[in-house]
ChimeraX commands (.cxc) that place a marker at each C-alpha (Angstrom):
marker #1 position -14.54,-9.85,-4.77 radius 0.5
marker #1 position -13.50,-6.29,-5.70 radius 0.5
marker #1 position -15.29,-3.45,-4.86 radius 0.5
marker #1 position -16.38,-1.44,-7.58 radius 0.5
marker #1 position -18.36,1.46,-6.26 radius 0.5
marker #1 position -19.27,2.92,-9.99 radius 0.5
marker #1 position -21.63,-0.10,-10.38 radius 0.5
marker #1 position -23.63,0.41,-7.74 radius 0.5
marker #1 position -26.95,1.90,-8.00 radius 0.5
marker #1 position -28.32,3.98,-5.64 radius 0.5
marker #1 position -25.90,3.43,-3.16 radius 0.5
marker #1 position -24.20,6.75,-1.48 radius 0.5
marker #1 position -20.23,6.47,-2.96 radius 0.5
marker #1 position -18.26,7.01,0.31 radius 0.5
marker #1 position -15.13,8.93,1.04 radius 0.5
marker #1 position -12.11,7.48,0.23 radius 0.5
marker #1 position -10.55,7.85,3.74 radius 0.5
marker #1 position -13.15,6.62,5.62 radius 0.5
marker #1 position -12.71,3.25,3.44 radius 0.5
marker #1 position -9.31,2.86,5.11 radius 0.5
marker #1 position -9.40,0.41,8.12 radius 0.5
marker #1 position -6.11,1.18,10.31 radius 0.5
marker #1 position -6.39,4.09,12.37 radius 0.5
marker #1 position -2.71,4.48,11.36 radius 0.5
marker #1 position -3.15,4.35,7.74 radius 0.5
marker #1 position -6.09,6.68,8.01 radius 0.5
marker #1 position -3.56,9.49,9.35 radius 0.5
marker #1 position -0.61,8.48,6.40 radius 0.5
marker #1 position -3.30,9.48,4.09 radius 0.5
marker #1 position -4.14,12.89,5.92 radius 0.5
marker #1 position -0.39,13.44,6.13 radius 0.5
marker #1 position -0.18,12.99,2.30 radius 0.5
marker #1 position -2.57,15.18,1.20 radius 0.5
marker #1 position -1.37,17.67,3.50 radius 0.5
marker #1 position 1.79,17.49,1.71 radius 0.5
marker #1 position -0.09,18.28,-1.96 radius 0.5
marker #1 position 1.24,21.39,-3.48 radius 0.5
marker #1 position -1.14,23.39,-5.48 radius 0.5
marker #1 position -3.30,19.88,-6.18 radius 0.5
marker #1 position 0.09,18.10,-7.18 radius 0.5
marker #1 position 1.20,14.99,-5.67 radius 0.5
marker #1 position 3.52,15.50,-2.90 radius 0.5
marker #1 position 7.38,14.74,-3.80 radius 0.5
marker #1 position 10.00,13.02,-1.19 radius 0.5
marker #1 position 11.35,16.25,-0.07 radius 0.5
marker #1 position 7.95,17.15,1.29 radius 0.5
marker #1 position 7.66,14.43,3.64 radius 0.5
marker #1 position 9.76,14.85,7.24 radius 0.5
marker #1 position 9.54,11.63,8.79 radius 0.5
marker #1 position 9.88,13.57,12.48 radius 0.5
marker #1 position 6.38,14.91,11.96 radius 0.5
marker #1 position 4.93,11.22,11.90 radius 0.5
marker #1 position 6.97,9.04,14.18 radius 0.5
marker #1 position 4.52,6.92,15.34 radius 0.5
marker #1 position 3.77,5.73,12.03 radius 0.5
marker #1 position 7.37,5.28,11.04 radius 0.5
marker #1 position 7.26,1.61,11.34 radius 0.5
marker #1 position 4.47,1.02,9.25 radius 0.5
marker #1 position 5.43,2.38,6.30 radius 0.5
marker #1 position 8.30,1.83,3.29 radius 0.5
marker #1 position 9.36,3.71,0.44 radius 0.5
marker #1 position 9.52,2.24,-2.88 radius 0.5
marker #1 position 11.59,3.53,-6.01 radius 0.5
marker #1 position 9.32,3.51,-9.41 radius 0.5
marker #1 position 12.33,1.99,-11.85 radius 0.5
marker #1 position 11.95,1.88,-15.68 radius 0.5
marker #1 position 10.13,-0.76,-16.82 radius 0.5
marker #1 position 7.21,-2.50,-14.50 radius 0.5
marker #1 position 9.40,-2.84,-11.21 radius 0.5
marker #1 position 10.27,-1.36,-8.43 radius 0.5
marker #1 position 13.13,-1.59,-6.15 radius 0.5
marker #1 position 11.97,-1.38,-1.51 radius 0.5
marker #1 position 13.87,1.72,-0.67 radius 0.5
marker #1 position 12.52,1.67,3.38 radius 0.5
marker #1 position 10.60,-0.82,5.00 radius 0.5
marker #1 position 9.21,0.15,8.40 radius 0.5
marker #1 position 10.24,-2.27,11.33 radius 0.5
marker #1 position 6.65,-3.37,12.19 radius 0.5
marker #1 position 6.83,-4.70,8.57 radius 0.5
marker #1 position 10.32,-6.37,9.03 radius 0.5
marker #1 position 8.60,-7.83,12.31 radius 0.5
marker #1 position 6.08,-9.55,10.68 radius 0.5
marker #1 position 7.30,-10.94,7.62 radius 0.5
marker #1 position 10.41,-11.93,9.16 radius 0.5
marker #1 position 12.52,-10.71,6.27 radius 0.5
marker #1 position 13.90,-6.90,5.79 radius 0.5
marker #1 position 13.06,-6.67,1.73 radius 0.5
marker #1 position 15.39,-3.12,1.82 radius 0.5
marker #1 position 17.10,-2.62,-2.12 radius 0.5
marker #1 position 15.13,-5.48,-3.12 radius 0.5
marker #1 position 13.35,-5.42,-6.19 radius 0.5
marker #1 position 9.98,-6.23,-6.01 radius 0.5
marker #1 position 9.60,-8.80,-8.78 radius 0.5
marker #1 position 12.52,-10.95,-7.32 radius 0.5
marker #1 position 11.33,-10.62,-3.52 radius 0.5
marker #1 position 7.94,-11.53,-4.31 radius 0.5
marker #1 position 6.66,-13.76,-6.69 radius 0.5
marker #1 position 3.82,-15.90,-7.47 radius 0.5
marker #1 position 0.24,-14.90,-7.19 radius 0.5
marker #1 position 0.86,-12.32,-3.78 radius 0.5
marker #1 position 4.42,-10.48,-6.14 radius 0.5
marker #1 position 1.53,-10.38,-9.16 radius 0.5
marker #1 position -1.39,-8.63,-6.97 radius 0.5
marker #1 position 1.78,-6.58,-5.26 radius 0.5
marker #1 position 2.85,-5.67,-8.79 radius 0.5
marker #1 position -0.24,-4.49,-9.64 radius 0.5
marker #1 position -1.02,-2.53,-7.24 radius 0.5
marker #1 position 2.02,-0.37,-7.49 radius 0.5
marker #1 position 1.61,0.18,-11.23 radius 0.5
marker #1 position -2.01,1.27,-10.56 radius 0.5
marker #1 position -0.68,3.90,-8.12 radius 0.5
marker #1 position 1.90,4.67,-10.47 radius 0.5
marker #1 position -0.17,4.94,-13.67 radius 0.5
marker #1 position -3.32,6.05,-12.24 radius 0.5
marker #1 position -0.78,8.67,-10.32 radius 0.5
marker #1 position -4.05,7.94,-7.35 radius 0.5
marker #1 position -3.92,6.55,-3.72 radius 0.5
marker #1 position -4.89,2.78,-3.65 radius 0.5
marker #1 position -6.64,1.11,-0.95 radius 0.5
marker #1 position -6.38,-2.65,-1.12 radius 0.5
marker #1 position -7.78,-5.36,1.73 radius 0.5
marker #1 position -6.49,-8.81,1.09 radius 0.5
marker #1 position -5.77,-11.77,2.88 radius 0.5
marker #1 position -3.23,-14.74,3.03 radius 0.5
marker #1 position -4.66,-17.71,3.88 radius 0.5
marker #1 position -3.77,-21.02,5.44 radius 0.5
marker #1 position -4.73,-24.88,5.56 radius 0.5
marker #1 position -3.66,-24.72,9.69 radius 0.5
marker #1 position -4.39,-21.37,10.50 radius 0.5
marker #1 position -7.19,-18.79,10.15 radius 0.5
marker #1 position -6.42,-16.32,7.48 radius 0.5
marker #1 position -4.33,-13.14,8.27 radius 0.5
marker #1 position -5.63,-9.69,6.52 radius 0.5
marker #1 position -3.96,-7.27,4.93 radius 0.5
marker #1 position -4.33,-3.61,4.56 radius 0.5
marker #1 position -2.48,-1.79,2.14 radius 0.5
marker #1 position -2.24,1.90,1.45 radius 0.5
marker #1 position -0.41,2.86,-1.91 radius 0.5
marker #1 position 0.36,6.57,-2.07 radius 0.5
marker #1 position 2.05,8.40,-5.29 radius 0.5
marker #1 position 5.09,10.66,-4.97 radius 0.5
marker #1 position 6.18,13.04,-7.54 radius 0.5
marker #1 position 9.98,15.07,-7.71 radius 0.5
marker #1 position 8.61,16.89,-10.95 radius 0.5
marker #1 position 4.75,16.88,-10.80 radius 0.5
marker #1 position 4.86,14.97,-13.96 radius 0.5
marker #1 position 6.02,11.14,-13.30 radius 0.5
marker #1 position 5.21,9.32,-10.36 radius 0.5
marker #1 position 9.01,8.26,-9.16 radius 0.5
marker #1 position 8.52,6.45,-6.06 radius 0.5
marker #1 position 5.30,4.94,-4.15 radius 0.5
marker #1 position 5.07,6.08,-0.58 radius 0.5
marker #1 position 3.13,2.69,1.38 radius 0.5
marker #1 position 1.63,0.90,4.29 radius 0.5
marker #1 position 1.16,-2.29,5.29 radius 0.5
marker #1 position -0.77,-3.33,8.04 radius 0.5
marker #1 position -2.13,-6.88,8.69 radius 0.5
marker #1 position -4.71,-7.96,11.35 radius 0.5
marker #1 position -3.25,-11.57,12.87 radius 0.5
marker #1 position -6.15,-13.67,14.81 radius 0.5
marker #1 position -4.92,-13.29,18.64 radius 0.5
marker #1 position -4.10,-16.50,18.99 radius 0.5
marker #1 position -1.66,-16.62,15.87 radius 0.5
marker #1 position 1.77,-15.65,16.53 radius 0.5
marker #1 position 3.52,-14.34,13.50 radius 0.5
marker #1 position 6.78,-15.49,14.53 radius 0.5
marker #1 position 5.95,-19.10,14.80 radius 0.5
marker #1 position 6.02,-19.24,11.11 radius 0.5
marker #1 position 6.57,-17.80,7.43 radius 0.5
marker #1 position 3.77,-15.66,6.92 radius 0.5
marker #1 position 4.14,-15.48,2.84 radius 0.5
marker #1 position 6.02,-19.10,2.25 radius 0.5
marker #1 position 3.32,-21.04,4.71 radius 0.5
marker #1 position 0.04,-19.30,2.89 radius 0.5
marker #1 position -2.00,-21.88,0.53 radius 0.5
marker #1 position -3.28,-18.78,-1.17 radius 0.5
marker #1 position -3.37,-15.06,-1.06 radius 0.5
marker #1 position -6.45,-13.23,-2.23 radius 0.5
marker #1 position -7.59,-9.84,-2.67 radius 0.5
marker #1 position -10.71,-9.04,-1.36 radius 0.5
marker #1 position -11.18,-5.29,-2.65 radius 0.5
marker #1 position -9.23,-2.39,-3.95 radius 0.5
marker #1 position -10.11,0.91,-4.03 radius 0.5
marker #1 position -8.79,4.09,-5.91 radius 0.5
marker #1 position -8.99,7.39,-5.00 radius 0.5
marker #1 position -9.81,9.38,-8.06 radius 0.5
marker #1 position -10.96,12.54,-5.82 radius 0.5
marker #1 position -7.85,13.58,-5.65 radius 0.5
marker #1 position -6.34,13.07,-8.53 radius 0.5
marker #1 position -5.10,16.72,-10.65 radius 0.5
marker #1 position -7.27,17.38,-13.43 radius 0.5
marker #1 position -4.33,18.93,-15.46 radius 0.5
marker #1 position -1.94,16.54,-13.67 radius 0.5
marker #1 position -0.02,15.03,-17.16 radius 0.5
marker link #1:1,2 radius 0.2
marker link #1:2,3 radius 0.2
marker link #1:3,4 radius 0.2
marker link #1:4,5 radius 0.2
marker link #1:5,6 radius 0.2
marker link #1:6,7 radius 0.2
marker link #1:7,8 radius 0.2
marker link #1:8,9 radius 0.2
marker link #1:9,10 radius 0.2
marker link #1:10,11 radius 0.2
marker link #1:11,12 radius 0.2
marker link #1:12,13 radius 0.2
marker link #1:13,14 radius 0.2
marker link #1:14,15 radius 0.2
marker link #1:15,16 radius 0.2
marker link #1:16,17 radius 0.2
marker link #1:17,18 radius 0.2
marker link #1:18,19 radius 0.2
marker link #1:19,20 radius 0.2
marker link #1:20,21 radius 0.2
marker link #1:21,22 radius 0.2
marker link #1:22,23 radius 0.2
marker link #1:23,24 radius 0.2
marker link #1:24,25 radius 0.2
marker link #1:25,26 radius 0.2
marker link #1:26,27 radius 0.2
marker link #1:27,28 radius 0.2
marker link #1:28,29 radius 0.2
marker link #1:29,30 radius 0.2
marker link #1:30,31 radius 0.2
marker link #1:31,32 radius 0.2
marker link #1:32,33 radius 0.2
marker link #1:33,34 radius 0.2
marker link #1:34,35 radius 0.2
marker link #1:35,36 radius 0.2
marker link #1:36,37 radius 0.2
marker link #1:37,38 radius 0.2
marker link #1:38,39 radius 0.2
marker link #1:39,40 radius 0.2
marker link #1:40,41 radius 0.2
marker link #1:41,42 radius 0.2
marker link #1:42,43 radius 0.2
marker link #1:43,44 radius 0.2
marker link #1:44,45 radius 0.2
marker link #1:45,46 radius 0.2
marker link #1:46,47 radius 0.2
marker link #1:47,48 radius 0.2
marker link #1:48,49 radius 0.2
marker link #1:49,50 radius 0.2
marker link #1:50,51 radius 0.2
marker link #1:51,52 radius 0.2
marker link #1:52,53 radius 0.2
marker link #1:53,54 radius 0.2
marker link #1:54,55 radius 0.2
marker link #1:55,56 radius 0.2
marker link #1:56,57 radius 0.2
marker link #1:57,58 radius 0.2
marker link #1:58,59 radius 0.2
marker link #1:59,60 radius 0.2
marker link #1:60,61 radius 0.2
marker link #1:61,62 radius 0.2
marker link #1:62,63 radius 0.2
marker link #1:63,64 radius 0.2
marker link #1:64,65 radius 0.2
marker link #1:65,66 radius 0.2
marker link #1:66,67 radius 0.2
marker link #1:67,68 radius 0.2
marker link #1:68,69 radius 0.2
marker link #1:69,70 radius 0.2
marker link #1:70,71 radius 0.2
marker link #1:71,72 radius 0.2
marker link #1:72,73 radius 0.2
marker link #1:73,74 radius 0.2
marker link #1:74,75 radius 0.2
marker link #1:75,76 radius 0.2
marker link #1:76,77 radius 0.2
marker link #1:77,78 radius 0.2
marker link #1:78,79 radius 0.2
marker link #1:79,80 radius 0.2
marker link #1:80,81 radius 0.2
marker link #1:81,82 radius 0.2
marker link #1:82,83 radius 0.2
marker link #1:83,84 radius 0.2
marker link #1:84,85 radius 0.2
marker link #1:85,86 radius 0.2
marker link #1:86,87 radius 0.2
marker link #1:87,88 radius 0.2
marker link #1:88,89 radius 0.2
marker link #1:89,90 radius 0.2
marker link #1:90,91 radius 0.2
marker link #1:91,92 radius 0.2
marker link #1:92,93 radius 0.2
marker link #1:93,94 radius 0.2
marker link #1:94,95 radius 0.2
marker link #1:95,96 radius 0.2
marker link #1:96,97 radius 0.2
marker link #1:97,98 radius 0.2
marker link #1:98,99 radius 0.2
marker link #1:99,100 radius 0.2
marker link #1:100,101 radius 0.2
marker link #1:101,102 radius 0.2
marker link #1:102,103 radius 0.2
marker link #1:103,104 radius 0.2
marker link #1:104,105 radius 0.2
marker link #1:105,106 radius 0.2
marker link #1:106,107 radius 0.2
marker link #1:107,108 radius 0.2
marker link #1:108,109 radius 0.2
marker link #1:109,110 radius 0.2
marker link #1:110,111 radius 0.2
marker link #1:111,112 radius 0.2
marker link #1:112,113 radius 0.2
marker link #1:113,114 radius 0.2
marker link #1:114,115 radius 0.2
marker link #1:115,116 radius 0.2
marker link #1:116,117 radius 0.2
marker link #1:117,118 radius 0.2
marker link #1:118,119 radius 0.2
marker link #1:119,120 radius 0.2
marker link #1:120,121 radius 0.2
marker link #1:121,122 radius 0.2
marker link #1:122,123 radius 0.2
marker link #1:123,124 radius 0.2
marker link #1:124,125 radius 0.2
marker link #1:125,126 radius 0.2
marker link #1:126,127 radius 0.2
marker link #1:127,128 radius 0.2
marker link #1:128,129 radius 0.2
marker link #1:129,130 radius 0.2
marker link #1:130,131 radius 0.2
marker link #1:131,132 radius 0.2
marker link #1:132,133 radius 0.2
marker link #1:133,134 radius 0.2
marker link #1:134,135 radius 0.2
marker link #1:135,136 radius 0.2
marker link #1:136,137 radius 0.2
marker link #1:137,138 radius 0.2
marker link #1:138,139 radius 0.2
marker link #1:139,140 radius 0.2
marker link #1:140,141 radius 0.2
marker link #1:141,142 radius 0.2
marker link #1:142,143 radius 0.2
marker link #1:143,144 radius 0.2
marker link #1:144,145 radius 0.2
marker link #1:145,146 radius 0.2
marker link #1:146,147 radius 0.2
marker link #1:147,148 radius 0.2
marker link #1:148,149 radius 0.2
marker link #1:149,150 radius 0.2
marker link #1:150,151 radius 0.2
marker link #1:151,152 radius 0.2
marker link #1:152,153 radius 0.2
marker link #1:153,154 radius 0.2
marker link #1:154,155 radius 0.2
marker link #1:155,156 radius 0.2
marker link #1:156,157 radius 0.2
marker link #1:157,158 radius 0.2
marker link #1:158,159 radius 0.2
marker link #1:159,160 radius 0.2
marker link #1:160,161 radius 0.2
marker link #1:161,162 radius 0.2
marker link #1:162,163 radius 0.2
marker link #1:163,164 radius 0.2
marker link #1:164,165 radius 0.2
marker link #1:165,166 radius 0.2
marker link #1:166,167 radius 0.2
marker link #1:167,168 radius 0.2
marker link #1:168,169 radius 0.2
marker link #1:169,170 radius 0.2
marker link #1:170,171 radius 0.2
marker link #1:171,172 radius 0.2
marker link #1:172,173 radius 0.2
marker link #1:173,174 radius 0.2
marker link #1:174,175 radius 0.2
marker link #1:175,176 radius 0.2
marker link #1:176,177 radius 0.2
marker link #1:177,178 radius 0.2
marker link #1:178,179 radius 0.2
marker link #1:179,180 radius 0.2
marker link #1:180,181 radius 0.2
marker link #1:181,182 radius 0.2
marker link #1:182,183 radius 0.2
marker link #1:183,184 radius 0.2
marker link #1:184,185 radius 0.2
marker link #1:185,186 radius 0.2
marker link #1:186,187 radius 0.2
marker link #1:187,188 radius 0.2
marker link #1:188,189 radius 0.2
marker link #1:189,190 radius 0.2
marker link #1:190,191 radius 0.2
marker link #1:191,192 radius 0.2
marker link #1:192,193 radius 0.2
marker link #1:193,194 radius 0.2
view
């Protein structure tokens, strides 16, 4: 079920950041709005990966192409680790495809479009296993303040202890991937931003 916080009544609409699970993911977004230059979206050149090593291998770069695709510029190694394949100048819709490449896809054109951070929990699950989650923070990059060029991301999943990803395929041996919620951050989002 997706989490639409607009339709709820009377409930208190929390911040954005403290919606975001990983510890890790939680300091990506602090380092990307630190990056924001007068209320624009940060560009490539503003990020210096030696002032956030310790998230280096949880996060990949994506190039915004023409068109709906997008091609993995950078992959972080914890990534590579646990899907057992290094997706690096692949484009997205021939890397993944099926339902998980349509809810990937979609997600990146939000970010894009929306020109927001996106949140998203979901979950690949299994007839033999319990399922494994997945948290996944989108976050737009600009070169001209105008067009959203590449996607800056993380990908974090939560494995049950007694799962060992490298036992199996995590994406070919899921019955089913779902998303449970996504969540855009339209707080930060440039009102004159075109």
């Amino acid at each position: 079920m997706l989490t639409n916080w607009t339709e709820c009544e009377d409930v208190p609409i929390p911040d954005f950041r403290d919606l975001i699970t990983p510890i890790e993911q939680q300091y990506l977004y602090d380092y990307w709005i630190s990056k924001k230059v007068n209320g624009g979206l940060p560009c490539r050149s503003n990020l210096n990966p030696a002032d956030i090593p310790r998230l280096l291998s949880h996060i990949g770069l994506l190039d915004v192409l023409d068109g709906n695709d997008f091609r993995y510029r950078l992959i972080g190694t914890s990534m590579v680790g646990f899907f057992g394949v290094d997706y690096t100048n692949t484009l997205v819709s021939k890397s993944k495809t099926g339902k998980y490449g349509r809810i990937l896809s979609e997600l990146y054109r939000t970010a894009r479009d929306e020109k927001v951070p996106v949140y998203s929990i979901s979950e690949f699950t299994y007839d033999f296993k319990d399922p494994i989650q997945m948290y996944r923070l989108i976050l737009p990059l600009s070169s001209d303040n105008l067009k959203v060029d590449m996607l800056l991301f993380s990908t974090i999943p939560e494995v049950p202890g007694h799962l060992s990803n490298n036992t199996f395929k995590v994406i070919d041996a899921s019955n089913d991937f779902i998303e449970c919620s996504r969540i855009l951050d339209t707080s930060s989002k440039q009102a004159d931003f075109a």
